[in-house]
FILO-162826 format. One record per residue (C-alpha): x, y, z; residue number from 1. Coordinates in nm, 3 decimals. Layout:
<rs>
px,py,pz,i
X,Y,Z,NUM
...
</rs>
This chain:
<rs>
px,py,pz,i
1.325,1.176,-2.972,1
1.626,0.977,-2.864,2
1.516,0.606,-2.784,3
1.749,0.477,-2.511,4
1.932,0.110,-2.578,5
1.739,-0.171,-2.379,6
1.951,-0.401,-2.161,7
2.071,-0.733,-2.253,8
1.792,-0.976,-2.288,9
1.503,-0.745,-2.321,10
1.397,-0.540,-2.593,11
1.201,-0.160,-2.603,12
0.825,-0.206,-2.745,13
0.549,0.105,-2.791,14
0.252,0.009,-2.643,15
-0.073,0.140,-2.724,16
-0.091,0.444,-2.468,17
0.238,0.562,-2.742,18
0.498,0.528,-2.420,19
0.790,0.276,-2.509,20
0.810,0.050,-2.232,21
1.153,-0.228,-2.151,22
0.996,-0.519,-2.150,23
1.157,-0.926,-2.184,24
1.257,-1.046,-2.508,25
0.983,-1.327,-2.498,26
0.665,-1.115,-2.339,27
0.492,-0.932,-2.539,28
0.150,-0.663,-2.499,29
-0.140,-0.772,-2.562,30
-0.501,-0.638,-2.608,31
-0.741,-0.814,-2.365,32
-0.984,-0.889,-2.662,33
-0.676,-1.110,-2.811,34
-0.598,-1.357,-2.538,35
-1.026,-1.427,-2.413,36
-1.330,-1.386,-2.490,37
-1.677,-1.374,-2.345,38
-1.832,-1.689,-2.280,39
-2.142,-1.785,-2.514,40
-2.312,-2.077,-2.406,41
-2.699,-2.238,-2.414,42
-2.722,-2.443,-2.073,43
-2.562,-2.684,-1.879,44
-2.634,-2.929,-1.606,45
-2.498,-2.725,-1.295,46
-2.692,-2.603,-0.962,47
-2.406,-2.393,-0.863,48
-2.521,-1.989,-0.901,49
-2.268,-1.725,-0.810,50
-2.356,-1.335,-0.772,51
-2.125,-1.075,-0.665,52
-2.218,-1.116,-0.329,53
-2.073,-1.490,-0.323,54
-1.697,-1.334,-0.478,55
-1.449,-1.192,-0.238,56
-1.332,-0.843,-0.234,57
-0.996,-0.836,-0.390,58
-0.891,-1.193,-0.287,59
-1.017,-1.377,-0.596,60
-1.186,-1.640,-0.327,61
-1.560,-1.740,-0.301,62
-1.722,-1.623,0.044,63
-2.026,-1.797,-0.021,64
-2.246,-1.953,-0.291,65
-2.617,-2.024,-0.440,66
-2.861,-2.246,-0.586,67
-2.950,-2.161,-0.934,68
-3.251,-2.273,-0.871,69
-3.372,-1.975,-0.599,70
-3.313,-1.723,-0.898,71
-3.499,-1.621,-1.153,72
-3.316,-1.370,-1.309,73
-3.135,-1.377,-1.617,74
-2.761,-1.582,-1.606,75
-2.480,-1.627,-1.779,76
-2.336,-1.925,-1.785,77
-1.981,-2.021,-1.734,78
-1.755,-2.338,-1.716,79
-1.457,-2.508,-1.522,80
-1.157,-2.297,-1.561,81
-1.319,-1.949,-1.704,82
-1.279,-1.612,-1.491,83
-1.557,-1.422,-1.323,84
-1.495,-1.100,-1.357,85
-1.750,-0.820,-1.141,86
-1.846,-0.566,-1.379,87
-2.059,-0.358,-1.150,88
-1.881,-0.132,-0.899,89
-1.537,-0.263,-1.023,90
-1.361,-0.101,-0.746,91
-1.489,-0.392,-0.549,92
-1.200,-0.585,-0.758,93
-1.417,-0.922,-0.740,94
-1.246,-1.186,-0.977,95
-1.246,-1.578,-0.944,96
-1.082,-1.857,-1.114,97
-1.438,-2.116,-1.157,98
-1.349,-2.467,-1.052,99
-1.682,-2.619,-1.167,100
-1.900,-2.549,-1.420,101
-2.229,-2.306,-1.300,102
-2.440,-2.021,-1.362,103
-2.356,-1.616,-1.291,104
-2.498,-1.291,-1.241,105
-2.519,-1.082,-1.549,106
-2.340,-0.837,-1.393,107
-2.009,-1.067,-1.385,108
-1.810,-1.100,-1.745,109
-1.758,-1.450,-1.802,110
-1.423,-1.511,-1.954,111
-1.272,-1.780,-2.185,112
-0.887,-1.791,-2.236,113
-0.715,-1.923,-2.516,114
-0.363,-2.064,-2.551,115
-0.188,-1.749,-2.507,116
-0.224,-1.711,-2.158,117
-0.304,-1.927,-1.799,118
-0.613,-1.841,-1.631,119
-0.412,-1.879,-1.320,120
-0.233,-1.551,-1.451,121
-0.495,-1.341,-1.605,122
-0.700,-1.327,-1.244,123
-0.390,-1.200,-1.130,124
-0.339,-0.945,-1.382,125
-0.709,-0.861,-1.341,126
-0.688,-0.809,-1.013,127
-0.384,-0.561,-0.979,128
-0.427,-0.219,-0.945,129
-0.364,-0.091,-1.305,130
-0.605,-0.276,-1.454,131
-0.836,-0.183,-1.145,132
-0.795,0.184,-1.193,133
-0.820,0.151,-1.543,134
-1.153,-0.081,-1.496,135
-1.288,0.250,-1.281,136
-1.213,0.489,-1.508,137
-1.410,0.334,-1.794,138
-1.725,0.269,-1.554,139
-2.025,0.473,-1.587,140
-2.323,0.538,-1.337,141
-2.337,0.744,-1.037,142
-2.482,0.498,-0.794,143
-2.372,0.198,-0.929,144
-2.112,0.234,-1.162,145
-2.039,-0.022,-1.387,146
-1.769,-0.115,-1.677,147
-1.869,-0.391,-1.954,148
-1.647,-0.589,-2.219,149
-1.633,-0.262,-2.467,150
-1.441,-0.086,-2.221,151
-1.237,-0.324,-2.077,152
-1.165,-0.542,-2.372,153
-0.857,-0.315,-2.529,154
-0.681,-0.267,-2.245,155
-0.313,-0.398,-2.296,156
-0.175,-0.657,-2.084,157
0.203,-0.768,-2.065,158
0.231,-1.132,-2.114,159
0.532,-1.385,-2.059,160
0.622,-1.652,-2.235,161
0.376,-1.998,-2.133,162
0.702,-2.125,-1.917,163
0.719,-1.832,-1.723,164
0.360,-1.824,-1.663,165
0.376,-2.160,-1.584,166
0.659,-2.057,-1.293,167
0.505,-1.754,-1.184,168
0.148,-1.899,-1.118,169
0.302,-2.169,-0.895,170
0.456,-1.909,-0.673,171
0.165,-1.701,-0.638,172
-0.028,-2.037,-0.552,173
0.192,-2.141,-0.287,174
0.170,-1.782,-0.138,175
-0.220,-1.826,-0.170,176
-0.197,-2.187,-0.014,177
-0.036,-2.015,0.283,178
-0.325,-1.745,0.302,179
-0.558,-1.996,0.262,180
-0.429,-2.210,0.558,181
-0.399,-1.923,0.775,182
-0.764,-1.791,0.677,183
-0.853,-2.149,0.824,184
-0.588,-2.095,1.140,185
-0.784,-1.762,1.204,186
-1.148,-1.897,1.211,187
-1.075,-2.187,1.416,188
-0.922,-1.957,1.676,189
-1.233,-1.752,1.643,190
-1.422,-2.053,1.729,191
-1.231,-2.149,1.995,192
-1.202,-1.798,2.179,193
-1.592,-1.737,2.109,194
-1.656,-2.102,2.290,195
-1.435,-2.027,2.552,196
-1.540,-1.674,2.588,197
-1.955,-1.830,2.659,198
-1.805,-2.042,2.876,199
-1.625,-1.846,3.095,200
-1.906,-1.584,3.113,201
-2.187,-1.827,3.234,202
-1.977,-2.054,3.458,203
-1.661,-1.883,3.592,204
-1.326,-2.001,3.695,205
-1.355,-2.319,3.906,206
-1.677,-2.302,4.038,207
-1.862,-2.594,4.172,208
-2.186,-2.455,4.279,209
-2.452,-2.280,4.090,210
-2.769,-2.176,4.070,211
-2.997,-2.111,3.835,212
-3.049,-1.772,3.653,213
-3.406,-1.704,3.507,214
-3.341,-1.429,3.247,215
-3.682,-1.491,3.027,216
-3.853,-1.784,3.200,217
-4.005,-1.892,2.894,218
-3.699,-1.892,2.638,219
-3.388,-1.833,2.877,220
-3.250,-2.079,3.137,221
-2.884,-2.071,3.253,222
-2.649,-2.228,3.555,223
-2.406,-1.954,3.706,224
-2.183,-1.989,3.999,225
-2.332,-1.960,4.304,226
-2.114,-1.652,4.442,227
-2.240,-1.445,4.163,228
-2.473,-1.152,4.181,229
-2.758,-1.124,3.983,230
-2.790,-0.819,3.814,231
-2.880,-0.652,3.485,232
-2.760,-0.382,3.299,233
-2.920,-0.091,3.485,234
-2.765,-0.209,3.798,235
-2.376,-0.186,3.688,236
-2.420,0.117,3.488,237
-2.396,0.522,3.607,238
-2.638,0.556,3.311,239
-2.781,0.418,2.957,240
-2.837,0.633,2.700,241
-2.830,0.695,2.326,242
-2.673,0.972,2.136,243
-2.822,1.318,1.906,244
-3.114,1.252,1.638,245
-3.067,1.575,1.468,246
-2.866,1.585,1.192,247
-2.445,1.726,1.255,248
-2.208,1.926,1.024,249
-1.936,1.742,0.872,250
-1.607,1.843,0.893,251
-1.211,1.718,0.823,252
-1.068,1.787,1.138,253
-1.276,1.733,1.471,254
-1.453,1.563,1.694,255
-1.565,1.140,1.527,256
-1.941,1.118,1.488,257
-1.993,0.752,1.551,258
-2.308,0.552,1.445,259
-2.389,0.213,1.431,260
-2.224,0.105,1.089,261
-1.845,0.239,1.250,262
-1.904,-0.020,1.486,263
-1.775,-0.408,1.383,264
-1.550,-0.662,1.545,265
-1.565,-0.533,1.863,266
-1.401,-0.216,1.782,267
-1.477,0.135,1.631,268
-1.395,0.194,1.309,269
-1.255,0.563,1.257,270
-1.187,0.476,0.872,271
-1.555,0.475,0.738,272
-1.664,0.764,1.051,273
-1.753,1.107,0.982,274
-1.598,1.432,1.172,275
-1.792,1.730,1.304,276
-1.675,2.051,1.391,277
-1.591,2.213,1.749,278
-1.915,2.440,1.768,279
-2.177,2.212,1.684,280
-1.985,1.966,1.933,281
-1.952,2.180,2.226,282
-2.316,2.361,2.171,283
-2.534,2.158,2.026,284
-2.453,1.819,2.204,285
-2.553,1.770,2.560,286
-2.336,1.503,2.777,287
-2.549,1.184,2.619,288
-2.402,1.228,2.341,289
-2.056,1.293,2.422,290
-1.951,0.980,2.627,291
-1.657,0.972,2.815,292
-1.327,0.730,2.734,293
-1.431,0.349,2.911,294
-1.769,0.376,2.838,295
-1.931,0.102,2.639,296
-2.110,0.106,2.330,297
-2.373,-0.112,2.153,298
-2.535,-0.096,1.834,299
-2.919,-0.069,1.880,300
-3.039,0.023,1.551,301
-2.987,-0.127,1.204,302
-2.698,-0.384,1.289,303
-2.782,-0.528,1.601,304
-2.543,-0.584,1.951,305
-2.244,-0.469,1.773,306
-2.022,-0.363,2.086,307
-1.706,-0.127,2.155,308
-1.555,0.047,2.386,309
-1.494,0.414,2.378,310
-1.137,0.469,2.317,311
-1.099,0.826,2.214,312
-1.154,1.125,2.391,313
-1.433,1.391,2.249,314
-1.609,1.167,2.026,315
-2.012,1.133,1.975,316
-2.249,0.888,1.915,317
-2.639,0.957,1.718,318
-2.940,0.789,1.833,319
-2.846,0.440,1.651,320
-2.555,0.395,1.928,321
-2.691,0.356,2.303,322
-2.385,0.365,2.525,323
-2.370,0.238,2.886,324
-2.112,0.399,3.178,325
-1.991,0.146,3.366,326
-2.012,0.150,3.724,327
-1.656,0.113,3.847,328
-1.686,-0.026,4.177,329
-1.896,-0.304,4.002,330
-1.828,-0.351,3.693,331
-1.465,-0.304,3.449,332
-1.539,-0.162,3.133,333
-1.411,-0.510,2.946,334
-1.635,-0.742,3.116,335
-1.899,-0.490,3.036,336
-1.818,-0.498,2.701,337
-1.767,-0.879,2.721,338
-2.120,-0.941,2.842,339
-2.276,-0.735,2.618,340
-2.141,-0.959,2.334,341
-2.225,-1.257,2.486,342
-2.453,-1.577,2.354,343
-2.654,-1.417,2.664,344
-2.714,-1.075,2.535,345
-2.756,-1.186,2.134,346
-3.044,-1.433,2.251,347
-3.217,-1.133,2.444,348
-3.184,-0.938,2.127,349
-3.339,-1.217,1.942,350
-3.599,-1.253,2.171,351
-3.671,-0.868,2.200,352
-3.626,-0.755,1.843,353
-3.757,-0.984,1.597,354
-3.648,-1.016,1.248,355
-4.051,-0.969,1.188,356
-4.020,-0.582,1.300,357
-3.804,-0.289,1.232,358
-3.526,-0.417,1.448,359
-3.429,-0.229,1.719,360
-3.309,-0.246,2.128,361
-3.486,-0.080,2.335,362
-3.288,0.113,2.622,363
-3.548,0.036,2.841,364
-3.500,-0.376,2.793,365
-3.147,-0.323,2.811,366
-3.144,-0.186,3.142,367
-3.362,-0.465,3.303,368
-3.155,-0.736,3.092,369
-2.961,-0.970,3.377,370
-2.676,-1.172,3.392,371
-2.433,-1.339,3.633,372
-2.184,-1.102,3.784,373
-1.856,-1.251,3.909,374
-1.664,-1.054,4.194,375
-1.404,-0.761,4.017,376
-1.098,-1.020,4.036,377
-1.238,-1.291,3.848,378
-1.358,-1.011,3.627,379
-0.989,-0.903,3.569,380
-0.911,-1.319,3.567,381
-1.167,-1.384,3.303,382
-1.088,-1.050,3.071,383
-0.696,-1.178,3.092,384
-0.741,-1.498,3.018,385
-1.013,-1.351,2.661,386
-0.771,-1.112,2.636,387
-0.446,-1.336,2.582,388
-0.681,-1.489,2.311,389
-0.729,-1.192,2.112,390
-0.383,-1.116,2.111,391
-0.290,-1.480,1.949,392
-0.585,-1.405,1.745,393
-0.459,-1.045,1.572,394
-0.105,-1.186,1.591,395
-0.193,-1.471,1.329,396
-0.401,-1.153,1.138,397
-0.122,-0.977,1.107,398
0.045,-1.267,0.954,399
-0.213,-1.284,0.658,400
-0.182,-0.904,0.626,401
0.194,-1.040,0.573,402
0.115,-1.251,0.300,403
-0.152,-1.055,0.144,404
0.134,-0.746,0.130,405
0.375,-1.004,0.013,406
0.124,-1.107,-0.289,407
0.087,-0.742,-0.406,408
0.421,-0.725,-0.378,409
0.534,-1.035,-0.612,410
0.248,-0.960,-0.852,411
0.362,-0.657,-0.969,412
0.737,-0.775,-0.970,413
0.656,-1.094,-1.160,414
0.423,-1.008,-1.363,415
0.580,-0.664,-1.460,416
0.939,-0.820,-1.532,417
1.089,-0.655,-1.289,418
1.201,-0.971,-1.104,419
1.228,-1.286,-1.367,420
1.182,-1.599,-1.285,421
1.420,-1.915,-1.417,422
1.277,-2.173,-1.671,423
</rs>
């Protein structure tokens, strides 16, 4: 076989897989096994715990963290500058760079570089999608797959030399600095539209007179404007219902069966919803469960007062999903869907399904649930003014889906040679 003549400055090398691959003069591949190793130590003096749960899905970020001392399982151990890597369900792609010393789940690999490599780089590497798919691949377990240090630990990785490490990790950290600030950007504009968002529902538009609305005399006390109706649910809606308890077909191409995990964020999630087909639709479904486009829909089972708005036309709902048909000459379907995810509405749920019980809302409550009702224009006023907040909010979204695409996309340049880098 004919072995084509690399370009200047790089040089042809036969990795382990038997493929010759054009790689720089100064990188070289490398066997995971030869640039770390798994972490062996006795104890240290740390409270810091962190499970999978507390590690970030793909963004090599903490979400949380624990106390060592509120688990009694077994740990590993790990210090200041060591990787994390998830070893259970690896297509979660949960890495992290430790910046203290602390204790770990056993199901995370602890990892100690050596002089070869910067930790900066190697959570990079092991968070890109070769060495993800490759993670997968060599997981076992049907439930909950995992992948352990055997597998994982002969896997080649292409390394530069230190000084282009050194270069390459400090533009991936300024692209994560820029994440990181937005992520912050993002959250206090969450803040701000969810305070403004209470506000606006309780007290209106420039309103100097209120009076006072009794929803729960012994828990629930609020001031509303004056001019407003008091009503509750049943009042504003044609009708409240919930959707089929039997269980539907699935299918790849028909109507969305929506239940009460496809609904988050305010929206419905067609990416983790199921399809059913036309017959079982159309014959076994009365009209509850078929609601029409503008009618609202909360969670009522499981996840609690998780709220959307139908936006699709032949679409169902099952009996965790109770949906509500707004009354048009009353009520719009956005301040419907606005009330229903207000501080209001999530301390009536609090109040009327326990944490003590099998949680669950009661169509009957929510029908006799009341709130202040503003006249339809300061409806539309209010659900502008929310509105033009939501936009500002998934404008600076898109703008970390930006820089999260940009990442990938410098990753697998840099770190594959395919853009270099001056020392």
């Amino acid at each position: 076989m004919q072995i084509q003549k690399p370009k200047q400055g790089y040089k042809l090398v036969r990795s382990l897989s038997g493929k010759y691959e054009e790689i720089p003069k100064s990188w070289e591949f490398l066997p995971i096994f030869d640039i770390c190793k798994i972490r062996k130590d006795n104890d240290i003096k740390s409270k810091l715990y962190i499970g999978l749960e507390h590690i970030g899905q793909g963004t090599n970020t903490l979400v949380s963290q624990g106390n060592v001392n509120d688990f009694t399982s077994n740990k590993n151990i790990f210090h200041k500058g060591d990787i994390l890597y998830g070893k259970l369900r690896p297509l979660l792609n949960k890495v992290w760079l430790s910046t203290e010393d602390g204790y770990c789940s056993t199901d995370i690999l602890v990892l100690q570089v050596n002089e070869k490599i910067l930790n900066s780089i190697l959570v990079k590497i092991l968070s890109m999608k070769k060495f993800l798919l490759y993670a997968v691949s060599t997981s076992s377990g049907t439930k909950m797959p995992r992948t352990n240090w055997s597998d994982i630990k002969n896997f080649e990785i292409l390394i530069p030399s230190i000084p282009e490490q050194q270069k390459i990790s400090s533009i991936l950290s300024n692209v994560d600095s820029l994440i990181q600030q937005t992520q912050k950007i993002i959250e206090q504009t969450q803040s701000f539209k969810k305070g403004l968002m209470q506000r606006l529902l309780i007290k209106g538009i420039g309103h100097t007179k209120f009076k006072q609305l009794d929803i729960f005399p012994k828990y629930l006390k609020f001031d509303i404007p004056e001019s407003w109706q008091i009503v509750n649910f049943g009042d504003v809606s044609e009708r409240i219902t919930y959707g089929f308890t039997n269980p539907m077909p699935d299918t790849d191409d028909g109507p969305w069966m929506i239940t009460a995990t496809n609904i988050k964020n305010g929206r419905i999630d067609y990416t983790t919803a199921r399809q059913t087909d036309w017959k079982s639709y159309k014959e076994l479904l009365s009209d509850k469960s078929r609601p029409k486009m503008g009618t609202v829909l909360i969670t009522k089972d499981g996840t609690l007062g998780e709220v959307a708005i139908v936006d699709k036309e032949n679409l169902c709902i099952n009996q965790s999903v109770a949906s509500l048909e707004p009354k048009k000459s009353k009520i719009t379907s956005e301040f419907l869907s606005m009330t229903l995810q207000s501080t209001l509405t999530k301390k009536l749920i609090e109040v009327f399904s326990p944490a003590t019980t099998i949680r669950h809302i009661s169509i009957t409550d929510l029908a006799g649930w009341k709130f202040g009702l503003p006249p339809t224009d300061e409806q539309q006023k209010i659900v502008s003014i929310l509105s033009t907040c939501e936009l500002s909010l998934q404008s600076v979204k898109n703008y970390r889906y930006a820089l999260e695409s940009l990442k990938k996309g410098l990753m697998q340049k840099l770190l594959t040679g395919q853009i270099r880098v001056k020392v």
